[in-house]
DRENDO-1510 file (C-alpha; in Angstrom, 1 decimal, always signed):
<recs>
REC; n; res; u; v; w
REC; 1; UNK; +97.1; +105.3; +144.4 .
REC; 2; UNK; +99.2; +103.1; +142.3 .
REC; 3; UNK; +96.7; +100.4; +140.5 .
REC; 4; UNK; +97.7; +97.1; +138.5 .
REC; 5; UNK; +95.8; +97.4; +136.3 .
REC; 6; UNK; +97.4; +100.8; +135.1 .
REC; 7; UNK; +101.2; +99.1; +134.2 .
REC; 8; UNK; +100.4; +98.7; +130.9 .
REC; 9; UNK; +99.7; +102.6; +130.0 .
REC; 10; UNK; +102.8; +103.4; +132.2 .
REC; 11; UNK; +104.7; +100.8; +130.0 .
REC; 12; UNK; +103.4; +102.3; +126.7 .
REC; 13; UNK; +103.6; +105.7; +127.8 .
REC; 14; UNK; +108.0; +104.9; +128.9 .
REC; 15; UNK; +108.1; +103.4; +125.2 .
REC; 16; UNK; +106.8; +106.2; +123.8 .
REC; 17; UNK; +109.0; +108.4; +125.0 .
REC; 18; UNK; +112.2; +106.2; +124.3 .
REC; 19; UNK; +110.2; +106.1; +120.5 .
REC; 20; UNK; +110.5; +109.7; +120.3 .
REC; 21; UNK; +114.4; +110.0; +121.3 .
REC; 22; UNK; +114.9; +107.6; +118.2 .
REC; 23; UNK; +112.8; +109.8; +115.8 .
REC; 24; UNK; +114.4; +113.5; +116.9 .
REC; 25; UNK; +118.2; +111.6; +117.2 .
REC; 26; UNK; +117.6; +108.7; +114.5 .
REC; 27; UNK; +120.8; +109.1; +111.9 .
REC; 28; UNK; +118.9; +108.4; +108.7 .
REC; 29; UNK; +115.1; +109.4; +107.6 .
REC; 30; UNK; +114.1; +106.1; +107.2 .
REC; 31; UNK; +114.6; +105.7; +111.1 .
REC; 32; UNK; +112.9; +108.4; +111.9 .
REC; 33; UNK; +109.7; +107.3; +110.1 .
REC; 34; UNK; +109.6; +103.7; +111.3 .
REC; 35; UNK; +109.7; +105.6; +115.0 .
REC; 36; UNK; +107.0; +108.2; +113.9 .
REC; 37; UNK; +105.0; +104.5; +112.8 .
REC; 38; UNK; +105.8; +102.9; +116.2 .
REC; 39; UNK; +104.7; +106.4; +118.2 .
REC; 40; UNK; +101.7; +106.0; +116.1 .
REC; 41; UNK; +100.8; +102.3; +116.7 .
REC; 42; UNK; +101.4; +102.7; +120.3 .
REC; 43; UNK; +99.2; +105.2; +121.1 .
REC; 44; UNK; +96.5; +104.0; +119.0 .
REC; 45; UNK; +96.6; +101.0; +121.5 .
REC; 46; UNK; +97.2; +103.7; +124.4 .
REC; 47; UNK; +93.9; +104.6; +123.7 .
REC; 48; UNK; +92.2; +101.2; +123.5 .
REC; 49; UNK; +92.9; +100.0; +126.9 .
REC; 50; UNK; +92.4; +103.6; +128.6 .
REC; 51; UNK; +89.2; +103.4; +126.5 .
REC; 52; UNK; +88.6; +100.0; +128.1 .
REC; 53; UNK; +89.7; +100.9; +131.6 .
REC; 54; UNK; +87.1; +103.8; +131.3 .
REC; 55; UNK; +84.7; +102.0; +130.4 .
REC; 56; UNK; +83.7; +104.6; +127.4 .
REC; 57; UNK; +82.8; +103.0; +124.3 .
REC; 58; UNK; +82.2; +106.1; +122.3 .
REC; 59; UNK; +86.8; +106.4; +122.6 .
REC; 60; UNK; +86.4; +103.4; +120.4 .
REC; 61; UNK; +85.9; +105.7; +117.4 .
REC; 62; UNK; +88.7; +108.0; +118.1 .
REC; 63; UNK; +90.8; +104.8; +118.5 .
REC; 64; UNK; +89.6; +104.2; +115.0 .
REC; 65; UNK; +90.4; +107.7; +113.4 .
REC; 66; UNK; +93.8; +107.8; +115.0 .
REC; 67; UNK; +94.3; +104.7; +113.3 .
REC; 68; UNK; +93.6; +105.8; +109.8 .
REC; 69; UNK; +95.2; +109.2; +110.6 .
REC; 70; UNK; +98.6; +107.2; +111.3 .
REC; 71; UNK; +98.5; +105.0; +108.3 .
REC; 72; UNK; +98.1; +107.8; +106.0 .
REC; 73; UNK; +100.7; +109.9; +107.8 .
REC; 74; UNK; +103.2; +106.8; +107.4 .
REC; 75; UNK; +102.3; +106.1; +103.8 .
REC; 76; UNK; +102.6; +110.1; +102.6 .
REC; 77; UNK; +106.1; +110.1; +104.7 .
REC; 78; UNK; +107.5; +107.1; +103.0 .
REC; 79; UNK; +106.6; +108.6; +99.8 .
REC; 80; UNK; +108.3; +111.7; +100.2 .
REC; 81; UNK; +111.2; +109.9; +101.9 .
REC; 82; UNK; +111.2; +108.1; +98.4 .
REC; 83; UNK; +111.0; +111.3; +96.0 .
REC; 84; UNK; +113.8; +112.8; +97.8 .
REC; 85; UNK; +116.3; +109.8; +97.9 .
REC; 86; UNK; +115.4; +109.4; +94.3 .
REC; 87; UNK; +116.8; +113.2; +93.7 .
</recs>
């Protein structure tokens, strides 16, 4: 049964998937690693509020981890966007 309080995820879950047309089609690298950034951010906050709908506090760490998983993904992409626009 279709619940209010679930438009949100199906939001996040439609923008995700227009985020991940941009980084398969984007023209240049540099799109495609701002969309792999957004996918990132999005489901990191994807997982907060199903972790809040659920009620499970212990999702809270993996919200975390996800987190620092996605910064570090975005920082070692840029810099090997950079190396190779540098060659």
């Amino acid at each position: 049964m279709f619940q209010v309080k679930y438009i949100p995820v199906y939001f996040l879950m439609f923008t995700i998937v227009i985020c991940m047309f941009r980084a398969f089609i984007g023209p240049r690298n540099a799109d495609r690693l701002i969309a792999v950034n957004v996918i990132s951010t999005k489901v990191t906050v994807l997982l907060a509020i199903i972790s809040v709908l659920m009620g499970k506090r212990y999702y809270d760490d993996v919200v975390l981890v996800y987190a620092l998983i996605g910064y570090l993904a975005t920082v070692i992409i840029s810099n090997y966007v950079d190396e190779k626009r540098e060659r």
